[in-house]
PyMOL Python script that loads the backbone (N, CA, C, O; Angstrom):
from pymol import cmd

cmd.read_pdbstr("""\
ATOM      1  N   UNK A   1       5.964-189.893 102.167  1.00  0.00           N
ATOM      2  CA  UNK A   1       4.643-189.338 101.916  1.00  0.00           C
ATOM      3  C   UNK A   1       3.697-189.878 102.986  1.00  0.00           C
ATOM      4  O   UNK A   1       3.789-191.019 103.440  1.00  0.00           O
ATOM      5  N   UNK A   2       2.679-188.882 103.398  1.00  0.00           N
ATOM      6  CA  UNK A   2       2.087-189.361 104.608  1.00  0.00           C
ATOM      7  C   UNK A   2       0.512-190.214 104.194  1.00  0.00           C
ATOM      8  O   UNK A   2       0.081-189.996 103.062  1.00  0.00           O
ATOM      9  N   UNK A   3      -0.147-190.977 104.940  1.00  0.00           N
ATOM     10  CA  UNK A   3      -1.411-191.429 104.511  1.00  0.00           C
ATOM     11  C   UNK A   3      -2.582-190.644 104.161  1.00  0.00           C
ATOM     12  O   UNK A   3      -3.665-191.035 103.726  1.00  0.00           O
ATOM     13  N   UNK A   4      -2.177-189.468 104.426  1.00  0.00           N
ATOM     14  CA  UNK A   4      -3.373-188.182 104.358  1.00  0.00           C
ATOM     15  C   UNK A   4      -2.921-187.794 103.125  1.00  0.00           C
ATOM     16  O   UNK A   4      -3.804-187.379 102.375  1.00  0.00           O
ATOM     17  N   UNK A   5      -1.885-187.807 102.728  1.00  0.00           N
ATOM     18  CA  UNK A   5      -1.448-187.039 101.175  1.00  0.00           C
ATOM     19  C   UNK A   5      -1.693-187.887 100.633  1.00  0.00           C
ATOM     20  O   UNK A   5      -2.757-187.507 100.144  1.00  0.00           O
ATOM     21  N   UNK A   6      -1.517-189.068 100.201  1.00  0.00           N
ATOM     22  CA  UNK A   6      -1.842-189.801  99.664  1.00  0.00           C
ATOM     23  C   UNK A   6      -3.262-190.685  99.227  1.00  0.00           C
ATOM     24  O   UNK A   6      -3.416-191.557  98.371  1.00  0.00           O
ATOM     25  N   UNK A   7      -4.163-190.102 100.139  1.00  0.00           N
ATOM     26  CA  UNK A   7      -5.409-190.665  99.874  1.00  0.00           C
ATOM     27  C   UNK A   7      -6.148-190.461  98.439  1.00  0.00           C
ATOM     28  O   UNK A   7      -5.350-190.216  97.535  1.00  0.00           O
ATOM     29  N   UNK A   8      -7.259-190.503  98.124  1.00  0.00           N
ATOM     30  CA  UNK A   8      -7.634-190.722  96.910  1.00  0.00           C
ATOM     31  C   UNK A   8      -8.920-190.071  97.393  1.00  0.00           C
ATOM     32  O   UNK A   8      -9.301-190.441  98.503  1.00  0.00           O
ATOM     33  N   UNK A   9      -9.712-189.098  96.705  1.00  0.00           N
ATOM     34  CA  UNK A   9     -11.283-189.371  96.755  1.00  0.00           C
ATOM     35  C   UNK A   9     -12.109-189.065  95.741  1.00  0.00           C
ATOM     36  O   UNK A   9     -11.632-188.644  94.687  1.00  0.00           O
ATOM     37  N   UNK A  10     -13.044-189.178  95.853  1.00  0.00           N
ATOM     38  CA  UNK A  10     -14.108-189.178  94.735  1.00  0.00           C
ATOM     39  C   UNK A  10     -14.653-187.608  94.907  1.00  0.00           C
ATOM     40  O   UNK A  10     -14.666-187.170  96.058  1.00  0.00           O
ATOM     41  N   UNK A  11     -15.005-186.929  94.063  1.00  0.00           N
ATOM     42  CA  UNK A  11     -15.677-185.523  94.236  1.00  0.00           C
ATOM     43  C   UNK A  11     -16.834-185.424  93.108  1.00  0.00           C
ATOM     44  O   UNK A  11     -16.764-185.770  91.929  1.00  0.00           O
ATOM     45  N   UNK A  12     -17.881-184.870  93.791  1.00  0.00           N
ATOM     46  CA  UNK A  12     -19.243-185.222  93.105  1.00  0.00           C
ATOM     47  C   UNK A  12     -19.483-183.862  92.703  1.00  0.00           C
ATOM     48  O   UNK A  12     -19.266-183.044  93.596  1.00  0.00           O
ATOM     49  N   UNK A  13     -19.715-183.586  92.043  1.00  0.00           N
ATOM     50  CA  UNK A  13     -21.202-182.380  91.437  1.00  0.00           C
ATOM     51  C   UNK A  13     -22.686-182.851  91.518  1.00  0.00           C
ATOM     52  O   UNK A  13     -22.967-184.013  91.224  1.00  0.00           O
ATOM     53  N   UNK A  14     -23.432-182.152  91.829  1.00  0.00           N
ATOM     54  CA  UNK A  14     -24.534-182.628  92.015  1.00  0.00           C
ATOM     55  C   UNK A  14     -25.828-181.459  91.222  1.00  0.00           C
ATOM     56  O   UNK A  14     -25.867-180.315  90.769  1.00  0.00           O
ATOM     57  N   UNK A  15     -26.843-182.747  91.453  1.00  0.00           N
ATOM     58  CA  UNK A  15     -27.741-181.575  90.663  1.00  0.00           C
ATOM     59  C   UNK A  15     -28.491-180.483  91.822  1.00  0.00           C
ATOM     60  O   UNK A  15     -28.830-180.557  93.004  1.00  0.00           O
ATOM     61  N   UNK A  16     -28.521-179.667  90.967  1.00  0.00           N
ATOM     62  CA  UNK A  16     -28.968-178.334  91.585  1.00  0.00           C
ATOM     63  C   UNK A  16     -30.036-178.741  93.064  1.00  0.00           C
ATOM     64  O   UNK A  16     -30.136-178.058  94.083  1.00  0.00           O
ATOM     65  N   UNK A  17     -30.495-179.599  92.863  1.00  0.00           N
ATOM     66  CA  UNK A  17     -31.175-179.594  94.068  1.00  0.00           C
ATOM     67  C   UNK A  17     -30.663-179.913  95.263  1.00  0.00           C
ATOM     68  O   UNK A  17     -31.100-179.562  96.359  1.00  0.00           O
ATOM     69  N   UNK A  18     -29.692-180.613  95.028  1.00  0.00           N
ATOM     70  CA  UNK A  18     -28.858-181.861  96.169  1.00  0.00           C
ATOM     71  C   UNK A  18     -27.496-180.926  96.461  1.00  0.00           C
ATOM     72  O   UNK A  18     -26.921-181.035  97.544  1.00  0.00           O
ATOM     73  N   UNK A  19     -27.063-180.091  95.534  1.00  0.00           N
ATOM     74  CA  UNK A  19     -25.537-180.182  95.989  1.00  0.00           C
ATOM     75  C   UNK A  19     -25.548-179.031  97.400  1.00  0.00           C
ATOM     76  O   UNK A  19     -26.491-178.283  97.657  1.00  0.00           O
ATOM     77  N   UNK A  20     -24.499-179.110  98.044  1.00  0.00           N
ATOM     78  CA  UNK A  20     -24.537-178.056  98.817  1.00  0.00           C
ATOM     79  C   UNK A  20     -23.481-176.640  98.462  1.00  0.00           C
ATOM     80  O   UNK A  20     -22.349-176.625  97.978  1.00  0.00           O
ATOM     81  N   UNK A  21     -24.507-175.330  98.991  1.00  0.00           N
ATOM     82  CA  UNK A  21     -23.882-174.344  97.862  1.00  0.00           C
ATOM     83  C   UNK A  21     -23.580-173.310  99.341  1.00  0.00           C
ATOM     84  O   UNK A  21     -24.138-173.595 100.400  1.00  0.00           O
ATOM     85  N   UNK A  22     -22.682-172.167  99.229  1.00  0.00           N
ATOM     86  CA  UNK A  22     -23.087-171.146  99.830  1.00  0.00           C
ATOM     87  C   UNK A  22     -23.915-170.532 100.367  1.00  0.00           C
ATOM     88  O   UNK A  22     -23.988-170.188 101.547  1.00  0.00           O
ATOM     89  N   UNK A  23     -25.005-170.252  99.018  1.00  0.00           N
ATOM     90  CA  UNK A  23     -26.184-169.672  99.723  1.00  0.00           C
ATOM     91  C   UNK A  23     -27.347-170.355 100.195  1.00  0.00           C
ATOM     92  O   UNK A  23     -28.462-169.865 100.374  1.00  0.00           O
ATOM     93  N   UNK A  24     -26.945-171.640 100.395  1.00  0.00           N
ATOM     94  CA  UNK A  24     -28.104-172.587 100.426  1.00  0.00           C
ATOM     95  C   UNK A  24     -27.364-174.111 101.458  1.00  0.00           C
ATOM     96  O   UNK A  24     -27.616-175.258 101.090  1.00  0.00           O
ATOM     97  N   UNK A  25     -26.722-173.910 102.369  1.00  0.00           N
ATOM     98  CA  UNK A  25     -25.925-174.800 103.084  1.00  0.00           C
ATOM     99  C   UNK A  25     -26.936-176.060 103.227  1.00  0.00           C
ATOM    100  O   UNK A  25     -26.542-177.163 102.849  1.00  0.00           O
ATOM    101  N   UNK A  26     -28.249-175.906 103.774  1.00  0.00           N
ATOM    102  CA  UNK A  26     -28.658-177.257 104.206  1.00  0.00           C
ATOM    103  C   UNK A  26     -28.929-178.335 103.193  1.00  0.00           C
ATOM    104  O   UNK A  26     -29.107-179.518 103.483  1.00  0.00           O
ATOM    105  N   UNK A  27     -28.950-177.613 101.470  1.00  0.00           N
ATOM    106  CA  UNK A  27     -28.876-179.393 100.550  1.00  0.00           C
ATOM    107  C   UNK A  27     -27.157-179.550 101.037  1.00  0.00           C
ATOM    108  O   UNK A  27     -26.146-178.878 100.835  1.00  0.00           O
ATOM    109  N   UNK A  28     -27.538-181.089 101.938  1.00  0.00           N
ATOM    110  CA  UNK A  28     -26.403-181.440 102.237  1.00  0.00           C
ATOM    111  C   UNK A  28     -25.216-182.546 101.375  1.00  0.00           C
ATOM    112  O   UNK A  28     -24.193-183.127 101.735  1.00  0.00           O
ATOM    113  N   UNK A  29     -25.998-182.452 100.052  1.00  0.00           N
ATOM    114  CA  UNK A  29     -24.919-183.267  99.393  1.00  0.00           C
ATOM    115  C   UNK A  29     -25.573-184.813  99.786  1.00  0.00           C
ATOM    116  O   UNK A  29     -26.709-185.239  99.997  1.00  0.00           O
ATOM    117  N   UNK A  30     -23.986-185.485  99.757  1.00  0.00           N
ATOM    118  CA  UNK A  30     -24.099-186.741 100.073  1.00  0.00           C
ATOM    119  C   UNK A  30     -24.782-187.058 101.704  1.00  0.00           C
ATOM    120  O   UNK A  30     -25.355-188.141 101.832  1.00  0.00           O
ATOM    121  N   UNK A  31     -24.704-185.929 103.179  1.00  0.00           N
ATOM    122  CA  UNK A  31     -24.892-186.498 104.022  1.00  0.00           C
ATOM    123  C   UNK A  31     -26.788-185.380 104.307  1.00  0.00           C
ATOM    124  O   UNK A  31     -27.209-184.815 105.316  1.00  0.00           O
ATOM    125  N   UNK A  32     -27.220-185.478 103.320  1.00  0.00           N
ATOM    126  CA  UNK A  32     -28.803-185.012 103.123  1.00  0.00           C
ATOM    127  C   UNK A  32     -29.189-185.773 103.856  1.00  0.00           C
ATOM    128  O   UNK A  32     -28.458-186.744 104.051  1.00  0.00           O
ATOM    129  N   UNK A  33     -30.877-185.677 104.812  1.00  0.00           N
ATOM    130  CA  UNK A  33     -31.357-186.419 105.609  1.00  0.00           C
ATOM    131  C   UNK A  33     -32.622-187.507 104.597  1.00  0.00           C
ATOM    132  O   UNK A  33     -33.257-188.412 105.138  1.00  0.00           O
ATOM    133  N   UNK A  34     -32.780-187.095 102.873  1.00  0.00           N
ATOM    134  CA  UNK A  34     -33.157-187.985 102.248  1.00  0.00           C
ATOM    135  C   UNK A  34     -33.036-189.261 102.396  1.00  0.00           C
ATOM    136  O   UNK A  34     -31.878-189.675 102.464  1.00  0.00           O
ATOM    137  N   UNK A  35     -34.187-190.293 102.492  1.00  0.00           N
ATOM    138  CA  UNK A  35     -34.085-191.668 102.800  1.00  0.00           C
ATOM    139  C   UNK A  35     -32.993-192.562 101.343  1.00  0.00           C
ATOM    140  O   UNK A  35     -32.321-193.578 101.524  1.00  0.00           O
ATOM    141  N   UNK A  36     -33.105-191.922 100.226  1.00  0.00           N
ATOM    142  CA  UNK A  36     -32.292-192.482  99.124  1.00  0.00           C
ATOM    143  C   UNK A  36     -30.946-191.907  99.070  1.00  0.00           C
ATOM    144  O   UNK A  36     -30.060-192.356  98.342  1.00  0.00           O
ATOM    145  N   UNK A  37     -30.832-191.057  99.735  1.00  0.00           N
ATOM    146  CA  UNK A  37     -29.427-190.750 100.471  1.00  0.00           C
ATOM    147  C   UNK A  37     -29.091-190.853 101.404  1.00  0.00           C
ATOM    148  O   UNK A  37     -28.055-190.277 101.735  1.00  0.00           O
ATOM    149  N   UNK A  38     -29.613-191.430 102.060  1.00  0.00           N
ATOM    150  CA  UNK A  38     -28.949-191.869 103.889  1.00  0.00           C
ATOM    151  C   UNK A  38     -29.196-193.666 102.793  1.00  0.00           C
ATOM    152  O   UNK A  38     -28.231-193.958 103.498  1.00  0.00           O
ATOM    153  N   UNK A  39     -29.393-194.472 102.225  1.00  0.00           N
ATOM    154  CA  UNK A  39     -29.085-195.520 101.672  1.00  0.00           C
ATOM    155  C   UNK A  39     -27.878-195.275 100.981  1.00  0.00           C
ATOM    156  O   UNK A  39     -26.897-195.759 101.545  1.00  0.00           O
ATOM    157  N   UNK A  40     -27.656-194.677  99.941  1.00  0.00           N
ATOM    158  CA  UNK A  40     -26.185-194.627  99.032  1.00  0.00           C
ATOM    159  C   UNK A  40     -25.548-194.392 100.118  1.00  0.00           C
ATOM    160  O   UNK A  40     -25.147-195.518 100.410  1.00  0.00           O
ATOM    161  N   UNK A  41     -25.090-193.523 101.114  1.00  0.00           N
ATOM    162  CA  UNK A  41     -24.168-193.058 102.048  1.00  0.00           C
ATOM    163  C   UNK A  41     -23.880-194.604 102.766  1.00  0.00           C
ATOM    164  O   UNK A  41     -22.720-195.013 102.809  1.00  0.00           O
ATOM    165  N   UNK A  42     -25.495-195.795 103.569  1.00  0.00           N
ATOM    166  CA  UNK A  42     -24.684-196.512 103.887  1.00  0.00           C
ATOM    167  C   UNK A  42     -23.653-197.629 102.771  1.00  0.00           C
ATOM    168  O   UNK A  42     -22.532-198.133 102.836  1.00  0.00           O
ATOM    169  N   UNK A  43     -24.463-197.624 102.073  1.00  0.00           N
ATOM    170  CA  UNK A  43     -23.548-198.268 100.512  1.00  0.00           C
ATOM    171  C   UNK A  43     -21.836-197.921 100.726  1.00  0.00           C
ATOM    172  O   UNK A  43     -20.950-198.685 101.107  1.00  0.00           O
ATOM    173  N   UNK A  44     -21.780-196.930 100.454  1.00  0.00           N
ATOM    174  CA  UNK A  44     -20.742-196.312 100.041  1.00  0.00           C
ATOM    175  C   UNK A  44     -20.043-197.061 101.251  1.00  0.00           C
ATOM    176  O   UNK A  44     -19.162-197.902 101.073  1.00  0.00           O
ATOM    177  N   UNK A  45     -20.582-196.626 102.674  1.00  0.00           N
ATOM    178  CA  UNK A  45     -19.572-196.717 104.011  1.00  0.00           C
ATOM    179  C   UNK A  45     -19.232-198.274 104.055  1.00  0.00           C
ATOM    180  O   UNK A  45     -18.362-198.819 104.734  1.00  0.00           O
ATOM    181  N   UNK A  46     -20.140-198.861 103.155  1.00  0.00           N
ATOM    182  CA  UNK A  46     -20.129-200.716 102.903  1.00  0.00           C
ATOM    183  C   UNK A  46     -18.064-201.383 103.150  1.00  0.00           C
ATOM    184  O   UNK A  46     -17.346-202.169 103.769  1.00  0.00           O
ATOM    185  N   UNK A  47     -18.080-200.185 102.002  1.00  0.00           N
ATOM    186  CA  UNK A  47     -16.783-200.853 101.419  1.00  0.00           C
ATOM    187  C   UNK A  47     -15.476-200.443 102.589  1.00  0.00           C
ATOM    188  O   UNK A  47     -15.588-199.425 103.271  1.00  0.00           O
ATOM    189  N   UNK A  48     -14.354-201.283 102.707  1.00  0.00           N
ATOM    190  CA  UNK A  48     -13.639-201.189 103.608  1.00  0.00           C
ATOM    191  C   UNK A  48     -12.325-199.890 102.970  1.00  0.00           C
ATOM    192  O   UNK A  48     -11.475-199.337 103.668  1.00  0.00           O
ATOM    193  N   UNK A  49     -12.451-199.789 102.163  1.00  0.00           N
ATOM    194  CA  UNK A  49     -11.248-198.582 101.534  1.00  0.00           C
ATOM    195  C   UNK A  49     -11.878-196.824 101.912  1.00  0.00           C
ATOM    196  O   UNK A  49     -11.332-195.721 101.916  1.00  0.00           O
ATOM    197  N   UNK A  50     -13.353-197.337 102.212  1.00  0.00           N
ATOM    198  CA  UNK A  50     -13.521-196.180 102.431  1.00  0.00           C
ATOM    199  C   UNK A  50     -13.412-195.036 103.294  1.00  0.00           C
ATOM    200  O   UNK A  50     -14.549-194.957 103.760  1.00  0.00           O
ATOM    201  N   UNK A  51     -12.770-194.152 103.762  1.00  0.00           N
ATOM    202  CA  UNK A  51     -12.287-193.354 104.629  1.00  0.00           C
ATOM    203  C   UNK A  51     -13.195-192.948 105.528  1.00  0.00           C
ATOM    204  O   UNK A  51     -13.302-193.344 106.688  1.00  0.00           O
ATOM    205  N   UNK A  52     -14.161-191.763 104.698  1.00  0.00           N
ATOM    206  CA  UNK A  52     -15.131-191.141 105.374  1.00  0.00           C
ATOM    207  C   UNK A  52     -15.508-190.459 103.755  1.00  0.00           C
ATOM    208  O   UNK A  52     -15.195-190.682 102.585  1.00  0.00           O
ATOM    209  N   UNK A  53     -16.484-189.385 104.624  1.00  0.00           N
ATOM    210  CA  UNK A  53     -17.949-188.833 103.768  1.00  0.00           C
ATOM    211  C   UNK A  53     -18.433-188.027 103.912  1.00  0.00           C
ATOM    212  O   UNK A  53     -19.519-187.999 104.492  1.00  0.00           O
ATOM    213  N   UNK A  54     -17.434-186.328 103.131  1.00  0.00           N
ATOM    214  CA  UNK A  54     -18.351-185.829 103.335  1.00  0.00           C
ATOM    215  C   UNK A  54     -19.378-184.807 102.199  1.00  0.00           C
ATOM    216  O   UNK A  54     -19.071-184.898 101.011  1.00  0.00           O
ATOM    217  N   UNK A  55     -20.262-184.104 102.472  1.00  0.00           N
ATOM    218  CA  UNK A  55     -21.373-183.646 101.767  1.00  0.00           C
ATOM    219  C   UNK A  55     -20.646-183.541 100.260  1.00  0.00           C
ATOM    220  O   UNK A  55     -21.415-184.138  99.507  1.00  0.00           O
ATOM    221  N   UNK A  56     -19.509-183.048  99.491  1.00  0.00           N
ATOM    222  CA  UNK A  56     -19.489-183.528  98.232  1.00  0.00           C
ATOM    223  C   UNK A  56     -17.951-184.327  97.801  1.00  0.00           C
ATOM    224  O   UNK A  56     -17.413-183.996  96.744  1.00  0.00           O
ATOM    225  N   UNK A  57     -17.415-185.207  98.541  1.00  0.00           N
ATOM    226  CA  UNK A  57     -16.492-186.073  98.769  1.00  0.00           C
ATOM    227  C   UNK A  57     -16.653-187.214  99.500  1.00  0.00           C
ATOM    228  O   UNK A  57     -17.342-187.232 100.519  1.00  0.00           O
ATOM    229  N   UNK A  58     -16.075-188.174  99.069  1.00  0.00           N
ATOM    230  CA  UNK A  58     -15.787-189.571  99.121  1.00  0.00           C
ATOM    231  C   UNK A  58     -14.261-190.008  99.548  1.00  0.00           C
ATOM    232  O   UNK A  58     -13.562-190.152  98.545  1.00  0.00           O
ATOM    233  N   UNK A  59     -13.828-190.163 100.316  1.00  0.00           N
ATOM    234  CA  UNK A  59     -12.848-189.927 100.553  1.00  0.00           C
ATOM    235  C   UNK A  59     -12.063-191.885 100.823  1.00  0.00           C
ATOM    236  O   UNK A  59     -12.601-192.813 101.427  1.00  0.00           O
ATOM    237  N   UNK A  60     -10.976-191.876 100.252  1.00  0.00           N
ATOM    238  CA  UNK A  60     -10.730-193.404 100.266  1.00  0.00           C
ATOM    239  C   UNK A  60      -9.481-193.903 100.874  1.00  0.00           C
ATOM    240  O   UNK A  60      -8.689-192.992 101.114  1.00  0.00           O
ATOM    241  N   UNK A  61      -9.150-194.865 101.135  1.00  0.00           N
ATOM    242  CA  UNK A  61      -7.705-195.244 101.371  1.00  0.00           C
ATOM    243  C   UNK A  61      -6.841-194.832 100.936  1.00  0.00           C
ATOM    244  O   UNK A  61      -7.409-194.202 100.043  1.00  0.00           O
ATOM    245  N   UNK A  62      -5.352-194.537 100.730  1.00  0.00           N
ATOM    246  CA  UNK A  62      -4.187-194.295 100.263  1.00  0.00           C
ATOM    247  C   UNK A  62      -4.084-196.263  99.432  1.00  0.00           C
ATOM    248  O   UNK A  62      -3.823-196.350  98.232  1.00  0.00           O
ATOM    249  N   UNK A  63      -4.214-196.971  99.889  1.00  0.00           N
ATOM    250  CA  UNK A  63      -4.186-198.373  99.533  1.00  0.00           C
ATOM    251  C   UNK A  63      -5.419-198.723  98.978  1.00  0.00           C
ATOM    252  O   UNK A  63      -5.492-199.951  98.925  1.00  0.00           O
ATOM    253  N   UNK A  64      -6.555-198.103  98.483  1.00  0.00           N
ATOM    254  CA  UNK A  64      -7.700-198.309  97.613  1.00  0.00           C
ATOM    255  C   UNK A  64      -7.028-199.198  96.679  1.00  0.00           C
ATOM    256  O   UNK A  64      -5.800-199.278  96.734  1.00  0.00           O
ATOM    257  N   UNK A  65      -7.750-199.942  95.746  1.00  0.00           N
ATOM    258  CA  UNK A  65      -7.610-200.464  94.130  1.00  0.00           C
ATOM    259  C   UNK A  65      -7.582-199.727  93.570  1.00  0.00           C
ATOM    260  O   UNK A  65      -7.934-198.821  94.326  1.00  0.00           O
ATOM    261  N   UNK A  66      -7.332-199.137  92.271  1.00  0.00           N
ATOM    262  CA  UNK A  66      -7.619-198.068  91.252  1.00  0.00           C
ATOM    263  C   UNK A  66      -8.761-198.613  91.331  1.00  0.00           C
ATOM    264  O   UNK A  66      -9.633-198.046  91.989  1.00  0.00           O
ATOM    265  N   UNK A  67      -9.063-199.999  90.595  1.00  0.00           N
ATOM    266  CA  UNK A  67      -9.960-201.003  90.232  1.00  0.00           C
ATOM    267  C   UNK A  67     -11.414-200.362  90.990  1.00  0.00           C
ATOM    268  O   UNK A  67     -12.388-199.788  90.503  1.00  0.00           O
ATOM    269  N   UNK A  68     -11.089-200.720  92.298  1.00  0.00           N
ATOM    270  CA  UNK A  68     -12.365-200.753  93.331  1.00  0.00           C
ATOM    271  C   UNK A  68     -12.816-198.383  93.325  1.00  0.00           C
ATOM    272  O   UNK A  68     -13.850-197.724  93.437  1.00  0.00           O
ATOM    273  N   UNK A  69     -11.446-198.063  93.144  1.00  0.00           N
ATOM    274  CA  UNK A  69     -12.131-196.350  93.017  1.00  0.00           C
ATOM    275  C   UNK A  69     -13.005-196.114  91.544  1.00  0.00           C
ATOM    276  O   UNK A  69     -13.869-195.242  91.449  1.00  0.00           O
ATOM    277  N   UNK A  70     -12.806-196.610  90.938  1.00  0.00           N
ATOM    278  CA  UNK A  70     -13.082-196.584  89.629  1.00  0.00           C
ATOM    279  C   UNK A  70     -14.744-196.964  89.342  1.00  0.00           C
ATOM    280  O   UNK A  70     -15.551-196.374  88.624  1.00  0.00           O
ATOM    281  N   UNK A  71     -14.888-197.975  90.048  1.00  0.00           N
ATOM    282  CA  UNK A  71     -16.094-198.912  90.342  1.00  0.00           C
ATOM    283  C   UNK A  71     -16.737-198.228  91.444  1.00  0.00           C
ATOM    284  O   UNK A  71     -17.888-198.536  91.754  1.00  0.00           O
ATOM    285  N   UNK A  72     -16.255-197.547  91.911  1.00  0.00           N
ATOM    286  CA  UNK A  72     -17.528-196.770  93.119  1.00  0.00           C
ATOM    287  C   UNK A  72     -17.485-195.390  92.609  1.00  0.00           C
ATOM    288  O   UNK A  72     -18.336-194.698  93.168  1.00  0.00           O
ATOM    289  N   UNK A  73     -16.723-194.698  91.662  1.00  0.00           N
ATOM    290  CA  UNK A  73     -16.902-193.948  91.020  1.00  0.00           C
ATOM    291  C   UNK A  73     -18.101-193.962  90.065  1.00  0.00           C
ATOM    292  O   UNK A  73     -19.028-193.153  90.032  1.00  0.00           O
ATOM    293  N   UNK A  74     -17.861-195.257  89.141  1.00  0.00           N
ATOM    294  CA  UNK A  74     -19.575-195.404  88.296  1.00  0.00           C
ATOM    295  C   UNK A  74     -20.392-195.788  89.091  1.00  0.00           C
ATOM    296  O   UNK A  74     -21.263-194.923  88.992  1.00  0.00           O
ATOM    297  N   UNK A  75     -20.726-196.497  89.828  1.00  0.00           N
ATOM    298  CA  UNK A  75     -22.035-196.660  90.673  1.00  0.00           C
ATOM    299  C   UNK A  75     -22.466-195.628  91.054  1.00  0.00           C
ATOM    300  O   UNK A  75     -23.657-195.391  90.852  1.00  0.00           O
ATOM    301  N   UNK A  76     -21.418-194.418  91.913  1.00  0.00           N
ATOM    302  CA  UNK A  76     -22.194-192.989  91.942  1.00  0.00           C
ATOM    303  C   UNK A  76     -22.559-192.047  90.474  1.00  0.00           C
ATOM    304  O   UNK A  76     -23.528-191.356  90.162  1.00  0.00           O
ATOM    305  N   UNK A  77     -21.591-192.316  89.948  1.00  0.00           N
ATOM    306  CA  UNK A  77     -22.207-191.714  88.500  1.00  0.00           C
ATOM    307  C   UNK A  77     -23.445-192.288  87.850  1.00  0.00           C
ATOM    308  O   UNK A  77     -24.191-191.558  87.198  1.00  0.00           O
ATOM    309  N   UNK A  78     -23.684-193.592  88.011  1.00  0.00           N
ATOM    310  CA  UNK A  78     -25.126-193.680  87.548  1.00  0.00           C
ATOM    311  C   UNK A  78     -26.400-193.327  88.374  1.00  0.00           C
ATOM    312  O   UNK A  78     -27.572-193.575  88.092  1.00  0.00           O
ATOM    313  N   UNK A  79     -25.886-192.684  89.469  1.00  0.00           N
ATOM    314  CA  UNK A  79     -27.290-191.959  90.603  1.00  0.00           C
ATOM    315  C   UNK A  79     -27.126-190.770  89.984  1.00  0.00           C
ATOM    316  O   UNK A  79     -26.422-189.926  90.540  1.00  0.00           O
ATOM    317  N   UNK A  80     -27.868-190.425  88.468  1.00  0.00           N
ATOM    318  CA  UNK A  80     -28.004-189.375  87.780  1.00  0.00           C
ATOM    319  C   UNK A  80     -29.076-188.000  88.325  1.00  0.00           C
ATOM    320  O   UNK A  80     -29.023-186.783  88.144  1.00  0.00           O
ATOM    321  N   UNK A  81     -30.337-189.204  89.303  1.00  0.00           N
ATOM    322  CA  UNK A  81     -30.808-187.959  89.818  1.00  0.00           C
ATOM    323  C   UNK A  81     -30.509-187.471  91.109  1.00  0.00           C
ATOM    324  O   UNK A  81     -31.301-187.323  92.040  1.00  0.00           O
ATOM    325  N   UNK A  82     -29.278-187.230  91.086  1.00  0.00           N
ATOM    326  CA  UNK A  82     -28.344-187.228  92.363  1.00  0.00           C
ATOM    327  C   UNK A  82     -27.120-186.122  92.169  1.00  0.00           C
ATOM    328  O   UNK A  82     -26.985-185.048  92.757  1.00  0.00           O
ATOM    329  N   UNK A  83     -26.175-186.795  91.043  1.00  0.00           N
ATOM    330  CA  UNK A  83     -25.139-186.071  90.570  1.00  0.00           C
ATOM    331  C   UNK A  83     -25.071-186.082  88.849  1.00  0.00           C
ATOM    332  O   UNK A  83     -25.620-186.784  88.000  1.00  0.00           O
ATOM    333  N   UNK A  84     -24.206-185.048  88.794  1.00  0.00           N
ATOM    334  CA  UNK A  84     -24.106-184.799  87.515  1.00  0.00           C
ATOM    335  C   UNK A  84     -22.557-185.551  86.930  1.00  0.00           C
ATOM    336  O   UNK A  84     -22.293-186.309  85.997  1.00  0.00           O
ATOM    337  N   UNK A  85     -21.681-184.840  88.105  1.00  0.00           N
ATOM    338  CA  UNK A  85     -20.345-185.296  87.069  1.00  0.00           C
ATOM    339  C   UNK A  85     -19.295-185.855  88.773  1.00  0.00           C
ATOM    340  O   UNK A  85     -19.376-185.199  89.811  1.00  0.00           O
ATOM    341  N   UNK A  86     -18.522-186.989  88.651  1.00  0.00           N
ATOM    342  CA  UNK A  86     -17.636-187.891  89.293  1.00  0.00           C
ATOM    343  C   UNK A  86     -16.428-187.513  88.818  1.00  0.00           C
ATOM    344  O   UNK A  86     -16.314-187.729  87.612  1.00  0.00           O
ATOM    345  N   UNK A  87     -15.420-186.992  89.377  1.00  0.00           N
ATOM    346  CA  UNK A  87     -13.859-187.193  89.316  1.00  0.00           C
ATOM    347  C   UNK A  87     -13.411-188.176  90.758  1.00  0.00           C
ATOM    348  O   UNK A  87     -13.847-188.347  91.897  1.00  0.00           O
ATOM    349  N   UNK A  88     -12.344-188.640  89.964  1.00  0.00           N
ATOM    350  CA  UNK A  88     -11.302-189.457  91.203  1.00  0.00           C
ATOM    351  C   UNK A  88      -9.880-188.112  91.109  1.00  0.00           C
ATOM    352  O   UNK A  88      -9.412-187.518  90.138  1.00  0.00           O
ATOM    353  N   UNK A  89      -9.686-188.072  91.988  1.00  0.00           N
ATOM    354  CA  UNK A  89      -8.996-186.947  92.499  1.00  0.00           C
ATOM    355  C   UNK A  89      -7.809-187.526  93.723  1.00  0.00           C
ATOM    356  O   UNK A  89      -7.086-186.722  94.310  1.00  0.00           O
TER     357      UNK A  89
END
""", "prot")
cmd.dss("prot")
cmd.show_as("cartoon", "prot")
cmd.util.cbc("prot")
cmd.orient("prot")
């Protein structure tokens, strides 16, 4: 199995204002030019499992923790006025 199949990431829903849609490309999700989102984004890039980032994915190591996905999973789930719903995927 290769390191790309195997990776892990986080996938966000977001609220209507933030997520990025079809008809509305520039809410960019996670990489929005918002100052409280250019902060979570560097957060996120903090951690060393983390892959990359983009507008509604989180993308992680193949060698992540469950532990440590799990835990950056709720920290984004409690940025409620941000997103609505977190899967690890």
């Amino acid at each position: 199995m290769s390191a790309a199949a195997a990776a892990r990431s986080l996938e966000a829903t977001f609220q209507r204002a933030w997520g990025p849609t079809v008809d509305d490309p520039g809410r960019l999700g996670f990489l929005s030019p918002d100052p409280r989102i250019r902060t979570l984004l560097r957060v996120l890039l903090s951690y060393p499992d983390v892959r990359h980032v983009l507008p509604d994915r989180v993308s992680l190591d193949a060698s992540a923790d469950v532990r440590l996905a799990e835990s950056i999973m709720r920290f984004v789930a409690r940025q409620t006025w941000l997103v609505t719903q977190v899967t690890l995927g």
